[in-house]
Legacy VTK file of the C-alpha trace (Angstrom):
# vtk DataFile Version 3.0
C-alpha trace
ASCII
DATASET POLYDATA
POINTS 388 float
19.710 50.858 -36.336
19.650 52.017 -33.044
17.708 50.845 -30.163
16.586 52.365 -26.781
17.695 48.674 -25.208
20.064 45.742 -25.489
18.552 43.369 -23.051
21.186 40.519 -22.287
19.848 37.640 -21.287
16.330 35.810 -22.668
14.789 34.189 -19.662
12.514 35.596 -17.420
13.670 38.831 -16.265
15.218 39.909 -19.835
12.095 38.639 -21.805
9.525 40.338 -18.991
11.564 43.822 -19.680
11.862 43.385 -23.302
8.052 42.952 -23.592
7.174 45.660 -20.884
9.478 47.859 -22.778
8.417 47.588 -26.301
4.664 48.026 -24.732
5.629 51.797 -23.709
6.978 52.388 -26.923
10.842 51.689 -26.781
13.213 49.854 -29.094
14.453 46.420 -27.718
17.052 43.737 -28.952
17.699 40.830 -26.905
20.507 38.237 -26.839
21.257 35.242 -25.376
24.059 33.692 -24.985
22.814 29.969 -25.183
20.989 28.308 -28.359
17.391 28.927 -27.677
15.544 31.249 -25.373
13.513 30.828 -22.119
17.163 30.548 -19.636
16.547 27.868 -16.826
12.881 27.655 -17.435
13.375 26.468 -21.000
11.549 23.215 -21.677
11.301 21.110 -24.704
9.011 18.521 -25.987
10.363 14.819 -26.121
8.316 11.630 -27.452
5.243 13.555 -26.250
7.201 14.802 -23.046
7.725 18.368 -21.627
11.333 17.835 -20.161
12.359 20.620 -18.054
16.029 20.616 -19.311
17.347 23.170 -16.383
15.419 21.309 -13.750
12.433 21.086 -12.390
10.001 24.583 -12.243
6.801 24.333 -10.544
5.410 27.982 -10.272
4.057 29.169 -7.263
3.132 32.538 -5.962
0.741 34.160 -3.982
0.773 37.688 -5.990
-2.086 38.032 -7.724
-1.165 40.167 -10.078
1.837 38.168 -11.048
-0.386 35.257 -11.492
-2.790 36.954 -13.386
0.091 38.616 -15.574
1.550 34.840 -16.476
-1.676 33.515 -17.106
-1.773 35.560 -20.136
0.566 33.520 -21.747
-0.330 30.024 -20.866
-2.666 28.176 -19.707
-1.720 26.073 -16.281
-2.596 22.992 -14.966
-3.582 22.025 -11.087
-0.381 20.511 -10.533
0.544 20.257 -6.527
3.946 20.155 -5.739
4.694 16.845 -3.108
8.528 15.610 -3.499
9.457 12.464 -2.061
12.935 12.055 0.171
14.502 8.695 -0.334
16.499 7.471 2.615
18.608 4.204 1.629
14.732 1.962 0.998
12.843 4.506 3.448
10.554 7.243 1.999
8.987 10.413 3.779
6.845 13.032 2.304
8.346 16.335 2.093
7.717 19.223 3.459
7.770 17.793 7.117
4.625 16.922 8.011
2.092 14.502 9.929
2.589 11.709 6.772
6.443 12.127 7.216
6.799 11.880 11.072
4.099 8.592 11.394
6.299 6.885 8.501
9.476 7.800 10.919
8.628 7.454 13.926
5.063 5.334 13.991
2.937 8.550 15.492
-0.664 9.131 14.716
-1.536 12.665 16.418
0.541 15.748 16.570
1.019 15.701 20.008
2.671 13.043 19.644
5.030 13.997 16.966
5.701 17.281 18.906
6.764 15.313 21.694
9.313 13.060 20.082
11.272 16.621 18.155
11.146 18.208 21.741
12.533 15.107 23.378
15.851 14.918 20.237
15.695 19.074 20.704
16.526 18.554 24.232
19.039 16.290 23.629
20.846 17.847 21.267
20.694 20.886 23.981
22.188 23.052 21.950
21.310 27.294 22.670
23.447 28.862 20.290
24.315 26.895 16.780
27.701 27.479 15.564
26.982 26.113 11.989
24.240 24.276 10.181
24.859 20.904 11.834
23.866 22.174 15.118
21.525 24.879 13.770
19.112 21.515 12.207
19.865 20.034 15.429
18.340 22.659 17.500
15.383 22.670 15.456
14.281 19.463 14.253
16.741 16.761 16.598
18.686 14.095 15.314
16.647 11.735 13.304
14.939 14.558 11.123
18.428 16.166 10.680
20.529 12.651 9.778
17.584 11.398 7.400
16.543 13.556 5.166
18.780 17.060 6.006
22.411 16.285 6.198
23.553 14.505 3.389
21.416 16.521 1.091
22.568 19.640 1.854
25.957 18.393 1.909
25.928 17.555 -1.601
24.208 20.732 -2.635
26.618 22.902 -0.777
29.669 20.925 -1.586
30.585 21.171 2.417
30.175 19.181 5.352
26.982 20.427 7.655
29.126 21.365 10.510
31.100 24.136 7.877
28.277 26.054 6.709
26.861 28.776 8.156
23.535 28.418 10.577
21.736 30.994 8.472
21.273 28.578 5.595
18.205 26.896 7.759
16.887 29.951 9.930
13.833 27.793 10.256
12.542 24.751 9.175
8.667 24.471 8.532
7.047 21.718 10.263
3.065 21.107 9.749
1.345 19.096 12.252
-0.959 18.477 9.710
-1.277 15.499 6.983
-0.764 18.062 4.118
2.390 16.970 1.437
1.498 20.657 -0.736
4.832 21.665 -0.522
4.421 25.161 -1.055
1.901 27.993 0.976
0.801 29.783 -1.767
-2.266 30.454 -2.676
-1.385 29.873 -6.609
0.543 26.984 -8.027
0.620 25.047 -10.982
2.936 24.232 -14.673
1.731 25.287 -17.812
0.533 23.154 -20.112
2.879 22.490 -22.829
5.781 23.841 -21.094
7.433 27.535 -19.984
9.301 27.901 -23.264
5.920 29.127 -25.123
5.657 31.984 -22.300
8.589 33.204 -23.239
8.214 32.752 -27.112
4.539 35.100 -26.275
6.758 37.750 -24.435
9.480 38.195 -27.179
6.556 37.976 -29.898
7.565 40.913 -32.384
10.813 41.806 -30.675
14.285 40.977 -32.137
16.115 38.392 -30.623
19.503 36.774 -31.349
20.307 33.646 -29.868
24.121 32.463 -29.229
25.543 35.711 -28.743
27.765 36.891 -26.116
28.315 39.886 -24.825
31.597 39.871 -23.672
32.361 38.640 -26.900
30.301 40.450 -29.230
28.989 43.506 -27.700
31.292 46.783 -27.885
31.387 49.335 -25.018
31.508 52.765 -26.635
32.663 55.819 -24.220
30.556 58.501 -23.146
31.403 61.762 -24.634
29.328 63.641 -22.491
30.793 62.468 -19.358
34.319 60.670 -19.707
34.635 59.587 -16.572
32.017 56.767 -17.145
33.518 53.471 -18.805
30.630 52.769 -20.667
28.199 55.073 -23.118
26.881 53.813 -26.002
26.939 50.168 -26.747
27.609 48.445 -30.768
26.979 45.156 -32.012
27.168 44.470 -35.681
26.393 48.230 -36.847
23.626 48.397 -34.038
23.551 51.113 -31.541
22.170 50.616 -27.908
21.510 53.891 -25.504
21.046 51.658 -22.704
21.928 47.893 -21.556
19.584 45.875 -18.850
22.133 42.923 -18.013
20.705 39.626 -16.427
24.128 37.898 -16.473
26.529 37.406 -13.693
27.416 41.088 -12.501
30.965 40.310 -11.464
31.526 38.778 -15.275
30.677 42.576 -16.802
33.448 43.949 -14.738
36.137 41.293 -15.578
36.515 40.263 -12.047
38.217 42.802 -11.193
37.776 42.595 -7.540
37.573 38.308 -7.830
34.614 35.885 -8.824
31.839 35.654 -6.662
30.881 31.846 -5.690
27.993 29.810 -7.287
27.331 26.132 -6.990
26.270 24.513 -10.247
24.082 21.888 -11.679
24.835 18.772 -13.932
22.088 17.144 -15.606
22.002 13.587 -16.703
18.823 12.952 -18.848
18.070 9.422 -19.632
14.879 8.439 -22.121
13.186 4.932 -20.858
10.764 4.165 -23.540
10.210 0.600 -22.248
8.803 2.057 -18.637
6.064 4.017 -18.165
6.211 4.901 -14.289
9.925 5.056 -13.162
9.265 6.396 -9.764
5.819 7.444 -9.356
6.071 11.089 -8.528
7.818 13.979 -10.458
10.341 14.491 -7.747
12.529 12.136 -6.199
14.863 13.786 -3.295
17.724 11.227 -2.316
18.867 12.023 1.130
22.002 9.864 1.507
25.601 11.697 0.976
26.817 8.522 -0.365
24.341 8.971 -3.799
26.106 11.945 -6.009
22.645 13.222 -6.951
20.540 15.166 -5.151
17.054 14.358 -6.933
15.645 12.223 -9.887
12.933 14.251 -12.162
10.182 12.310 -14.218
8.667 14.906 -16.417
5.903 13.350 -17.853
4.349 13.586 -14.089
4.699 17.581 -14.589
1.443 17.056 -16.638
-0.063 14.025 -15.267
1.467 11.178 -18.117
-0.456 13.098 -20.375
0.257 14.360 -24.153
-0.498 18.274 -23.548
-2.015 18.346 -27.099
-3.945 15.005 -27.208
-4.502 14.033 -23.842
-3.899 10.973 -24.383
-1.167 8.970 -22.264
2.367 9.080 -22.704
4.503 5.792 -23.701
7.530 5.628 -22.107
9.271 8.123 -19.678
12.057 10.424 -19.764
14.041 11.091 -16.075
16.661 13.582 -14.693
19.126 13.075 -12.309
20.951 16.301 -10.818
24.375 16.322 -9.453
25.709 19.462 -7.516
28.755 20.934 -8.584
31.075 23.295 -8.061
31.187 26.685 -10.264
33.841 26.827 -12.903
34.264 29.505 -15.162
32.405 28.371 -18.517
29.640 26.387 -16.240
26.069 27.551 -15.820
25.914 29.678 -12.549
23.014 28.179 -10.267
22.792 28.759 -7.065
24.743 32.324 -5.142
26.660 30.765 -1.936
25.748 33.709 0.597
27.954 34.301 3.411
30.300 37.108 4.492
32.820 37.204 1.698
30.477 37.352 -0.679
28.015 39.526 0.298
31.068 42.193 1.284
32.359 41.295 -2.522
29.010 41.802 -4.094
28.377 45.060 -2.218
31.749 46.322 -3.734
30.587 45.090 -7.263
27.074 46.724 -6.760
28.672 50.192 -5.791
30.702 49.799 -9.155
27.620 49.458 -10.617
25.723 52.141 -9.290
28.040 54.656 -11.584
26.952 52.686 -14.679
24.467 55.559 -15.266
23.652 53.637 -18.839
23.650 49.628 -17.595
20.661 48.236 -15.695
21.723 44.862 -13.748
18.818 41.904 -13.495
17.931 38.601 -12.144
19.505 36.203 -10.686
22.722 36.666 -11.901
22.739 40.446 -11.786
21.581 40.978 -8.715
23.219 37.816 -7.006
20.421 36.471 -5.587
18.218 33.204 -5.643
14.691 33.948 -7.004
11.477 31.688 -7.595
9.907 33.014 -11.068
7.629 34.813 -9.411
9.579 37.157 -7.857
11.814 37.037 -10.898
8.377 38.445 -12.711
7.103 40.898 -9.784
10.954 42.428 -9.962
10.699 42.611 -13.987
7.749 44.690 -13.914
8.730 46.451 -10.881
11.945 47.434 -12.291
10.213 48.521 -15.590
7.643 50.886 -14.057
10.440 52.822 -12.724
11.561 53.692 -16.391
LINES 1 389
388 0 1 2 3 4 5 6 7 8 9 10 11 12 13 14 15 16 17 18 19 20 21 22 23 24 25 26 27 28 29 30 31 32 33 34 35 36 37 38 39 40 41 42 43 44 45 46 47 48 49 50 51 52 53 54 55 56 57 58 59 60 61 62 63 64 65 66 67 68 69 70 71 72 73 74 75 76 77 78 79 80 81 82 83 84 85 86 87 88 89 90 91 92 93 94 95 96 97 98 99 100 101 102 103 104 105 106 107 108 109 110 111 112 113 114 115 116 117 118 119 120 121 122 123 124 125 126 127 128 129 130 131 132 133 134 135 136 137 138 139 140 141 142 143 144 145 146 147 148 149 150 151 152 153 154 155 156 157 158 159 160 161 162 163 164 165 166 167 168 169 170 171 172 173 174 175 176 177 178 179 180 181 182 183 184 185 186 187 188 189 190 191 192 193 194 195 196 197 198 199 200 201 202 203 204 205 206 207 208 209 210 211 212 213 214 215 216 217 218 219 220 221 222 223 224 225 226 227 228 229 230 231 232 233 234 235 236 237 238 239 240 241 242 243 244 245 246 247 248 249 250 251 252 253 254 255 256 257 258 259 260 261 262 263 264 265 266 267 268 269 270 271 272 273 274 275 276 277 278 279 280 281 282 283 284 285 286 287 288 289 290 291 292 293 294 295 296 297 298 299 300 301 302 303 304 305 306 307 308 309 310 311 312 313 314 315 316 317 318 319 320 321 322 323 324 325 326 327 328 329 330 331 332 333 334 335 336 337 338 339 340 341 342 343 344 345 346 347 348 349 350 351 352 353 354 355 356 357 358 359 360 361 362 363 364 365 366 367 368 369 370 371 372 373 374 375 376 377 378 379 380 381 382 383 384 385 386 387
């Protein structure tokens, strides 16, 4: 058979295109490398539970349309997004706001609150940050930046504070308001019963293979009509593809050949606690001391309010998460892009490479080496498509 599109890669960007695509009339196979479909937003239902086994997803966007375009699929719940930073037995509400500077500091107005970050701001008197250390500094003073910033982001970057690069934290959003919603947009929620059925509804009537890799099983065919091109058609099995849309890492498809770009990775540690029905209280848990090797503890069941998504009835028992930063290996699951200088130059040399892959569309996260909420993961799908 032969199909308009091999679409690599079943989560969000892949399985947006594939169903985009098949609407306007073209062919579409999709593979995934991985057992089961959906990528990082892939959830699965435990004792009653929606676990979110790649993390926790809370959507969020303030695009209509893209709201209105994943509300086809699923049905979503009211659920507000208000993590919790543990500091050795202190807690503070995240994002920074009114609730998290009266628990630190024992303020009531915002006047007051203002006056005690200018006071550790002028302090620090620092003008022109060097790195991250001093960039937190000069924005939120010392006890904001030793509580609940440094030892976090050390463990997610894998580097001491005063060795990344001040860019990481341009700005840090303060509300002098008692307000935990940690997001600003005007849309928010999970769906009910999980992300995996929204990408089960997009891939309805399409064919999809599942453990496939295409490195591995994919053959690059040359193009007759213009050798100087590496790739033209593409086989797998007897199939034919005219064109590839490729949501995997972009410096993978062309063997490193100019070296790896850098992620930081994810482990996940999933433990089921059927004797407890509350572990923590709140569906994220951010741990703010270096000294902890995780960054966060997830309780899913909190995701949809202890509640069976089918019976409404409460959940037994509780499942949690704990997530340890790592550093990217080849065969580990590629999180998070580190972006400074060497790897933007490296990923503009890898883009230009691309740009003479008149057959191969590059996608996502991955592809376009770049951290995306599902949103804009979505908006760029369709945006991408309507070009066609």
């Amino acid at each position: 058979m032969t199909y308009d599109y091999l679409i690599v890669g079943a989560g969000l960007f892949g399985s947006v295109c594939a169903h985009e695509l098949t609407k306007k009339g073209a062919s579409c196979k999709v593979i995934d490398r991985r057992s089961h479909i959906a990528g990082n937003i892939y959830t699965e239902k435990v004792n009653g539970i929606q676990v979110h086994r790649y993390g926790a997803h809370i959507f969020h966007t303030s695009d209509k349309e893209v709201w209105e375009y994943v509300n086809q699929f699923a049905e979503f719940n009211n659920y507000i997004n208000s993590p919790v930073a543990r500091y050795g037995d202190e807690l503070y509400n995240l994002p920074f706001n009114m609730n998290t500077f009266s628990r630190m500091w024992g303020v009531a107005t915002p006047e007051e609150a203002r006056a005690v970050i200018d006071r550790q701001v002028a302090e620090a008197g620092i003008t022109e940050p060097k790195n991250l250390e001093e960039q937190a500094l000069s924005l939120a003073g010392r006890d904001i930046y030793e509580k609940l910033i440094k030892g976090y982001t050390e463990k997610q970057w894998g580097r001491d504070c005063k060795d990344l690069p001040a860019f990481i934290i341009r700005r840090l959003p303060f509300r002098f308001i008692y307000d935990n919603n940690y997001f600003n947009d005007r849309y928010q929620g999970i769906p009910i019963g999980g992300y995996t059925q929204i990408v089960e509804k997009l891939l309805e009537g399409i064919d999809v293979e599942t453990g496939r890799d295409f490195g591995k099983d994919v053959m690059r065919l040359p193009d007759l009509d213009h050798p100087d091109l590496e790739d033209g058609l593409f086989e797998m099995d007897g199939d034919i593809f005219r064109r590839v849309i490729y949501t995997g890492m972009i410096d993978e498809y062309f063997d490193y050949c100019y070296g790896p770009l850098e992620y930081r990775s994810l482990r996940f540690e999933t433990q089921e606690l059927p004797d407890v029905d509350n572990y923590q209280g709140n569906a994220v848990v951010n741990y703010t001391k270096r000294e902890i090797p995780y960054t966060r503890i997830i309780e899913h069941k909190h995701f949809e309010f202890g509640k069976d998504s089918e019976t409404g009835e409460p959940i037994p028992g509780t499942i949690i998460t704990r997530e340890y930063p790592a550093a990217w290996e080849n065969g580990m699951e590629p999180y998070y892009p580190v972006n400074n200088e060497k790897n933007a130059q490296l990923y503009e040399k890898y883009l230009m490479l691309a740009s003479s892959r008149q057959n191969v569309i590059f996608g996502g996260r991955l592809g376009m080496y770049r951290y995306f909420d599902m949103d804009k993961v979505i908006r760029a799908a369709l945006d991408m498509c309507a070009s066609l």
